[in-house]
C-alpha positions in Angstrom: -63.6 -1.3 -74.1 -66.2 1.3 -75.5 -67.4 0.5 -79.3 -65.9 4.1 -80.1 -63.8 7.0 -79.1 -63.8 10.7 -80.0 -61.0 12.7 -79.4 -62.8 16.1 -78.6 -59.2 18.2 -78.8 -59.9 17.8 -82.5 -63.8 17.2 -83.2 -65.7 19.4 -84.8 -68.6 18.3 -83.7 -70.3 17.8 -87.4 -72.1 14.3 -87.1 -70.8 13.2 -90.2 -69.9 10.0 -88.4 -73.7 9.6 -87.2 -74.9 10.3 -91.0 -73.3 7.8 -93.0 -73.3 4.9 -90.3 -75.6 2.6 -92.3 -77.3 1.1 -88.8 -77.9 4.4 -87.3 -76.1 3.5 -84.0 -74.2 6.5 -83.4 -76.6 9.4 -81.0 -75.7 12.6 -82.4 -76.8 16.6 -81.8 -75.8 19.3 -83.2 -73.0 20.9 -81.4 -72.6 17.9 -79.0 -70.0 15.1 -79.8 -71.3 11.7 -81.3 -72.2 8.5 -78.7 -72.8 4.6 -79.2 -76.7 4.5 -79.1 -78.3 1.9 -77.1 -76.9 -1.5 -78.1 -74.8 -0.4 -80.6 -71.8 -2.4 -80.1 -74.1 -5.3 -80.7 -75.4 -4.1 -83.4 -72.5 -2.6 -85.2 -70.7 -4.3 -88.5 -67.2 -3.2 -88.2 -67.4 -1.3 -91.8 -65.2 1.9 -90.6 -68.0 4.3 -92.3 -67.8 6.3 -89.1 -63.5 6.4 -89.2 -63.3 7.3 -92.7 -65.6 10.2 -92.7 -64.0 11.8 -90.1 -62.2 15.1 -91.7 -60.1 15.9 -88.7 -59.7 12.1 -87.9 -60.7 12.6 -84.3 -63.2 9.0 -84.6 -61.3 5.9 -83.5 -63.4 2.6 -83.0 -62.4 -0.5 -81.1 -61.4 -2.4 -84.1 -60.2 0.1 -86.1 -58.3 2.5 -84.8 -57.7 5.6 -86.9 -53.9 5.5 -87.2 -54.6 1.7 -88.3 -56.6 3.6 -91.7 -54.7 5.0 -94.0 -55.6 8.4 -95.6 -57.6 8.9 -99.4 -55.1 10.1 -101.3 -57.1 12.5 -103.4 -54.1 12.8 -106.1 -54.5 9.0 -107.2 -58.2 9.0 -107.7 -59.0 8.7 -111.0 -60.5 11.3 -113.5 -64.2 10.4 -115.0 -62.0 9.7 -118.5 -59.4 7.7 -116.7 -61.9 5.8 -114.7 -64.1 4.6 -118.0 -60.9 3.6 -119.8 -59.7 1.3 -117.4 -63.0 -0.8 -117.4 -63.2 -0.6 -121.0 -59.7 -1.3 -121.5 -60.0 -4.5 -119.7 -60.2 -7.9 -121.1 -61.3 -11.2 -120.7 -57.4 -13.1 -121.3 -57.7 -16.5 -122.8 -53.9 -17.0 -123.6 -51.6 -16.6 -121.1 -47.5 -16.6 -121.4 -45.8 -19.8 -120.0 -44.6 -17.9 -116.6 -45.9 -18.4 -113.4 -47.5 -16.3 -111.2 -45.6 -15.7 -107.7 -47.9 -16.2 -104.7 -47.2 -13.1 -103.1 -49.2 -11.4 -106.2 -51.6 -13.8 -105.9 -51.8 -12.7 -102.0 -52.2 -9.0 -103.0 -54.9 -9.7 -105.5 -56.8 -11.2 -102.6 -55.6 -8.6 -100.4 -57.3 -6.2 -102.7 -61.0 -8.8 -103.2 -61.6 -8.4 -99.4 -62.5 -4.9 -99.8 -65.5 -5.8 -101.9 -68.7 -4.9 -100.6 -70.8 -7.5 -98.9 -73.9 -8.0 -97.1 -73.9 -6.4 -93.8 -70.3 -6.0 -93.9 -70.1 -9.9 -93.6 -67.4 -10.9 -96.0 -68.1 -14.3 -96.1 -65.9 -15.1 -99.3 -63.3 -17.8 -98.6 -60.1 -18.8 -101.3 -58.7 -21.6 -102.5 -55.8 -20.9 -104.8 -54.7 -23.5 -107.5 -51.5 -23.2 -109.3 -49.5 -26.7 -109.7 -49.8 -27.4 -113.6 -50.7 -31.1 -112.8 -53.7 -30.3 -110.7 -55.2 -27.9 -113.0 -54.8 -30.1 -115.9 -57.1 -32.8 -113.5 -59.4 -30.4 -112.9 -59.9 -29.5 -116.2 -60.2 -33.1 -117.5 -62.9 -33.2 -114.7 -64.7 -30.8 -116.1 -64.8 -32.1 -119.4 -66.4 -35.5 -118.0 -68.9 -33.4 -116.6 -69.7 -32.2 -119.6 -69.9 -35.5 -120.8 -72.6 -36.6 -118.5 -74.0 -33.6 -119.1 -74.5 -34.7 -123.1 -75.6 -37.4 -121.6 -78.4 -37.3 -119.2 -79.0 -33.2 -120.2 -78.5 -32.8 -123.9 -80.8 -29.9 -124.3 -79.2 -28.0 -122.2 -75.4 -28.9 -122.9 -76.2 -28.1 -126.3 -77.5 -24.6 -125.2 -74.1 -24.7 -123.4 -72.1 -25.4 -126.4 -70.9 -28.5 -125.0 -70.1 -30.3 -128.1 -68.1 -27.6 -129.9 -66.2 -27.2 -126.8 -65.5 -31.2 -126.6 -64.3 -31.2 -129.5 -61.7 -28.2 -129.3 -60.0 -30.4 -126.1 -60.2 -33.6 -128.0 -58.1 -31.7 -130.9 -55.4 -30.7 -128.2 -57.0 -27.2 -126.9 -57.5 -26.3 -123.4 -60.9 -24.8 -123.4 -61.6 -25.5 -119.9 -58.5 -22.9 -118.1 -56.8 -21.6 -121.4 -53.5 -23.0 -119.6 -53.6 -20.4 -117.2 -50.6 -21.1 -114.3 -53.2 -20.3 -111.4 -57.1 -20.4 -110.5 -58.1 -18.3 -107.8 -61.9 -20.3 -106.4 -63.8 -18.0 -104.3 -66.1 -20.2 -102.2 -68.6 -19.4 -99.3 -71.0 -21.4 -96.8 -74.2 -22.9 -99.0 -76.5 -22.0 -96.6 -75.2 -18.2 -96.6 -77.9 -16.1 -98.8 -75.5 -13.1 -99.1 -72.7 -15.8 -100.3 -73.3 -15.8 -104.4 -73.1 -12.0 -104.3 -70.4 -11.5 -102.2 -68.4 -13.9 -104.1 -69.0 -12.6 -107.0 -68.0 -8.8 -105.7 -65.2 -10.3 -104.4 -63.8 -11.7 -107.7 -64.9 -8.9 -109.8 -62.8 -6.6 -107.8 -59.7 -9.1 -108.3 -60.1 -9.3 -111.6 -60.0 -5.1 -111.8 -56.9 -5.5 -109.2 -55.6 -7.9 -111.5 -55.5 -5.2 -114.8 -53.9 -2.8 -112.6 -50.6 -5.4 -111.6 -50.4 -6.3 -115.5 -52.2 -9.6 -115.0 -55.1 -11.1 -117.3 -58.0 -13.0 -115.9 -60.9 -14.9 -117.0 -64.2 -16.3 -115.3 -64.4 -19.9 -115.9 -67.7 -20.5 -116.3 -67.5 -24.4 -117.2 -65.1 -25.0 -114.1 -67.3 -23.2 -112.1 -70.8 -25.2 -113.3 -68.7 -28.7 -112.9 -67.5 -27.6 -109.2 -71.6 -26.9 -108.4 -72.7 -29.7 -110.0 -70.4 -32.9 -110.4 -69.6 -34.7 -107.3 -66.2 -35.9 -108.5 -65.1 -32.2 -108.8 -66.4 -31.4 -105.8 -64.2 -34.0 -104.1 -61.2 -33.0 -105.8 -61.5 -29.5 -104.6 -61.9 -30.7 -100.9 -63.5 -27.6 -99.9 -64.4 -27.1 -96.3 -67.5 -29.1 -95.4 -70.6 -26.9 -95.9 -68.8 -24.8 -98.6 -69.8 -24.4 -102.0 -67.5 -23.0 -105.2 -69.6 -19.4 -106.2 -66.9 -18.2 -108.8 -63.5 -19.2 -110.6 -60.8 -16.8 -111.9 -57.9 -18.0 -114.2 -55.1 -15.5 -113.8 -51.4 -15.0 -115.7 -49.6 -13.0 -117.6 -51.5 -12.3 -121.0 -49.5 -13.1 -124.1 -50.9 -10.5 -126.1 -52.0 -6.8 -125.9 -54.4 -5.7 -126.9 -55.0 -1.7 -128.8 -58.5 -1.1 -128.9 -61.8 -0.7 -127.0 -64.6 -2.7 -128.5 -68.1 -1.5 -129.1 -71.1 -3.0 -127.0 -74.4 -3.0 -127.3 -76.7 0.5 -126.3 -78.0 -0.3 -123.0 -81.6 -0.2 -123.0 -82.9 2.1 -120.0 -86.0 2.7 -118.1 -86.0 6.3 -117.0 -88.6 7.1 -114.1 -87.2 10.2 -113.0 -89.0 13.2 -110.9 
């Protein structure tokens, strides 16, 4: 099967396609239609650039077809107003209703997190999703032993870390650890993949935007996330595909509170080098 086909009823011969391919595989002239260049289908990443720039949706490719891409629909896109409330509306949610969170919203979130960029196209993230109240509360109480050791054997650091404020909020009955969230979304990767931290972290930063959108509150949790890099019994209990390491940890539920305001933050400081 050819990498692409153009439907030359419809083409209008622009090269759009050819200009935004990020690998420069697609041989273009003007008033000529666009063909793979030499070892393109090798070469190619499967990121639909070419399909989606298409105005008159005449570019089909092998593993996307056209009619398998849904249109921009340039009604929903957001105004430069709309757009800077919705990341400054959303928060960090550290107290979550008792309500759990049904997997086929959990699905969609994920659904949503594998359009993140990533490296080449590669989307390496992988997903493990936690949600039975018993495990979580283990995993939690394993983190909290790391954090032990930690005081233990790196006590200038786990007091950088805040460790001992934050053992003694769970030994007073508080769950610092997941806030009692009903579900923990892990976004893991192979160790050995360099594009794997970023990608993951992409990956769960567009989730946790999904997330605001369906109603849902998330949080990154940090300390779950340091114990599943770091402490072996953790690591066993998340039973992670061999060669796999945790990059990332999102609690996710319903938040318990609203919240009415958009807090201040700091003046970014900026290096302008501009022509």
């Amino acid at each position: 099967m050819e990498l692409f086909t153009v439907n030359l009823q419809t083409c209008n011969l622009d090269g759009l396609c050819a200009a935004v391919c990020p690998l420069g595989i697609i041989d273009w002239k003007p008033g000529a239609a666009p063909t793979p260049a030499v070892g393109a289908e090798a070469t190619c990443i499967r990121c639909g650039h070419c399909v989606a720039v298409c105005p008159t949706g005449s570019f089909s490719h092998c593993d996307m077809a056209v009619e398998s891409c849904a249109p921009v629909r340039p009604e929903w896109r957001l105004s430069p107003e709309q757009g800077e409330h919705f990341l400054r509306a959303r928060r960090s949610v550290r107290v979550y209703k008792n309500k759990p969170v049904d997997r086929d919203v959990l699905a969609r979130l994920i659904d949503v997190a594998r359009y993140a960029p990533s490296g080449i196209n590669s989307q390496g993230a992988r997903w493990l999703v936690l949600g039975d109240r018993d495990e979580l509360r283990a995993l939690a109480g394993l983190t909290i032993d790391w954090m032990h050791w930690m005081q233990s054997n790196m006590p200038e650091i786990a007091q950088a870390l805040h460790l001992g404020h934050t053992l003694e909020r769970w030994n007073s009955g508080q769950d610092v650890i997941l806030r009692g969230a009903p579900a923990v979304i892990v976004a893991h990767a192979e160790k050995d993949n360099r594009m794997a931290p970023t990608t993951c972290t992409i990956a769960l930063a567009y989730l946790e935007l999904a997330a605001t959108s369906m109603g849902l509150g998330t949080c990154w949790a940090g300390y779950f996330n340091a114990a599943a890099n770091a402490y072996p019994p953790m690591l066993e209990a998340l039973g992670l595909p061999e060669g796999h390491q945790c990059y990332g940890a999102m609690m996710v539920g319903y938040p318990k509170f609203a919240y009415h305001r958009l807090p201040t933050r700091k003046t970014p400081e900026i290096l302008w080098r501009m022509g």
